[in-house]
C-alpha atoms as one frame of an Amber mdcrd trajectory, in Angstrom:
protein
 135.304  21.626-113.687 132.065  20.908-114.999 132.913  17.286-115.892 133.930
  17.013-112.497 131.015  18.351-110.869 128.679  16.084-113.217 131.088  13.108
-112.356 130.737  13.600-108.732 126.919  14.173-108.883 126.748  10.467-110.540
 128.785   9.080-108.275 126.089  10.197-105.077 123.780   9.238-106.869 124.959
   5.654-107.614 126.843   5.454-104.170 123.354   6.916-102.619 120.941   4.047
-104.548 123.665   1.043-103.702 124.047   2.006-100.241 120.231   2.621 -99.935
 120.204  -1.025 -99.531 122.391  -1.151 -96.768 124.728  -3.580 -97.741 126.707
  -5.296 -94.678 130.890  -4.932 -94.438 133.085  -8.216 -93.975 136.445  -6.842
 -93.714 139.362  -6.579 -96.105 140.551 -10.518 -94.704 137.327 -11.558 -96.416
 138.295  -9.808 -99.834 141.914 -11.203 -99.819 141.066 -15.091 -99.866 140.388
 -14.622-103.331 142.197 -11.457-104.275 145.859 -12.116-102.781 147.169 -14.175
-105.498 149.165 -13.371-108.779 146.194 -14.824-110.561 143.911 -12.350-109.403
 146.070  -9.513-109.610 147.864  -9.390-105.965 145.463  -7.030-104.822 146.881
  -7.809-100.927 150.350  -6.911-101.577 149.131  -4.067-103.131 147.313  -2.764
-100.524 149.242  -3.638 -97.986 152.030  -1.634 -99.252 150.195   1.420 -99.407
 149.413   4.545 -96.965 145.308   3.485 -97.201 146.691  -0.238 -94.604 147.734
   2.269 -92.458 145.091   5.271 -92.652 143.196   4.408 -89.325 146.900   3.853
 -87.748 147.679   7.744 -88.074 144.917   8.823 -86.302 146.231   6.798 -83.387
 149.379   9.522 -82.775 149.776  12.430 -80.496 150.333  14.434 -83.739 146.402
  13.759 -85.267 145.410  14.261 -81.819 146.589  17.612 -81.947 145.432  18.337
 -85.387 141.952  17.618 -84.330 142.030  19.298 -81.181 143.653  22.773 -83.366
 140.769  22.033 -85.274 138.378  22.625 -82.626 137.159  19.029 -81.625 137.014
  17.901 -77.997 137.662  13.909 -79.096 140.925  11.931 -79.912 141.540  11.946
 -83.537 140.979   8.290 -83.644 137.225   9.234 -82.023 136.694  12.309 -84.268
 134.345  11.461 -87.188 135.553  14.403 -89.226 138.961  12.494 -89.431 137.414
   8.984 -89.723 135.142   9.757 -92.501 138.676   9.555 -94.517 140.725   7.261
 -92.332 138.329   4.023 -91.743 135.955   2.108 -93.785 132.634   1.662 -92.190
 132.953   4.357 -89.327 129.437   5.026 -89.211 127.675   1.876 -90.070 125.605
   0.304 -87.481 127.314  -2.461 -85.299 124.971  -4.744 -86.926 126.527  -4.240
 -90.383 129.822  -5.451 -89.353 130.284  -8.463 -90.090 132.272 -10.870 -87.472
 135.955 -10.282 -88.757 135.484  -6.859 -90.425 138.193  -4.310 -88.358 138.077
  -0.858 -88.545 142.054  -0.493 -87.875 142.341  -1.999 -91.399 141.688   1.839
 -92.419 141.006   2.524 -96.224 139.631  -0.929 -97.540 138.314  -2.487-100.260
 135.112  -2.045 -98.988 135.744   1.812 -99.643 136.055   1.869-102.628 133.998
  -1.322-103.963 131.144  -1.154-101.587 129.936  -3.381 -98.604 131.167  -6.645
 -99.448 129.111  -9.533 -97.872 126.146  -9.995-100.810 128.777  -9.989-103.474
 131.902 -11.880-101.935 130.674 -14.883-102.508 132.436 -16.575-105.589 129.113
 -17.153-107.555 127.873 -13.599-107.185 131.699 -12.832-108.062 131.691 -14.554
-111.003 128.693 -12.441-112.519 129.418  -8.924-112.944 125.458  -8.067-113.209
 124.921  -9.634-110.214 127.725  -8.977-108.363 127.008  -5.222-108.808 123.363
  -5.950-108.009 124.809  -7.225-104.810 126.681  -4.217-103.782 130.047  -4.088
-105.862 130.931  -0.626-106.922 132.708  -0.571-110.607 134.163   2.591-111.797
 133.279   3.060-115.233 136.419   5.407-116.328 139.504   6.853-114.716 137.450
  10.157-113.991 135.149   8.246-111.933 138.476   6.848-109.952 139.308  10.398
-109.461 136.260  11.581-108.151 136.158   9.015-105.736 139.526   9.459-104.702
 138.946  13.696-104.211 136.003  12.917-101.899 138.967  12.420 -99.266 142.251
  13.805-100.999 141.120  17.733-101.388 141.263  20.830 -99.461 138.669  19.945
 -96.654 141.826  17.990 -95.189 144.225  19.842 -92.789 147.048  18.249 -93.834
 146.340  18.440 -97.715 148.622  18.353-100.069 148.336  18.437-104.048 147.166
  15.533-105.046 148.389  14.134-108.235 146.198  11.843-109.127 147.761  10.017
-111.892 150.892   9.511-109.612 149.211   8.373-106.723 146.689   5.785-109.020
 150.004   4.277-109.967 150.671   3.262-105.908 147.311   1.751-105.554 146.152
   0.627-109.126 145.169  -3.251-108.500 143.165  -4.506-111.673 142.349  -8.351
-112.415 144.544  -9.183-115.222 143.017 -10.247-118.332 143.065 -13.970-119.510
């Protein structure tokens, strides 16, 4: 538990300093020109497949409408920032951070997990880790890191939680660059 609670601690802090700079998000089409091939590991098909596409999608049901109203909030689910924090990238960025393209119905993104993409989606930044995470890309540095990003959403705060096995669930969404 303590690992955890040191893990988590690093990752505000890092997520705190990166996002300090206020980064601006371009939208998961802008991620997939380069990551959608074999090549690059199919990251697309990947995702696409996967219950993060359609996170912002379930919030658009009577059902989440009636979990957030149970809960005690006056909004739609789909307007309720207690459910977006964990359905929809870039919720509560400023309009002017959105890049032209970027669409918060695309739900759980890459942007999520890697940080706001526009200073290091460009294929030169891309091509230099140092500089790409200068730029804004998040890295995880070990599987414990993955999992402490992954319980800032999937944990008991949710009302519809249910265990989470991480190692299972990794499996679903797992979408490295293979190695040359």
């Amino acid at each position: 538990m303590k690992k955890l609670s040191l893990l988590l601690i690093s990752f505000l802090f890092i997520s705190l300093a990166v996002n300090a700079q206020e980064f601006n998000y371009i939208g998961v089409k802008k991620c997939t020109m380069c990551h959608k091939t074999e090549k690059q590991g199919s990251q697309l098909s990947i995702w696409e497949k996967s219950k993060h596409a359609e996170a912002y999608k379930t919030l658009q049901s009577a059902e989440a409408d009636k979990i957030a109203a149970d809960l005690g909030h006056t909004t739609k689910a789909v307007e309720t920032e207690a459910c977006l924090k964990c359905h929809a990238t870039g919720y509560n960025v400023p309009e002017a951070r959105l890049e032209k393209g970027f669409n918060i119905a695309d739900g759980v993104q890459c942007e999520t997990c890697h940080g706001a993409g526009k200073d290091y989606s460009p294929m030169k930044v891309m091509k230099d880790k140092d500089a790409a995470i200068a730029a804004g890309l998040i890295l995880w540095a070990d599987m414990a890191a993955i999992e402490a990003q992954c319980r800032t959403c999937h944990n008991e705060e949710s009302p519809t939680y249910k265990e989470f096995k991480f190692a299972e669930s990794f499996k679903l969404i797992e979408h490295n660059i293979p190695k040359e």
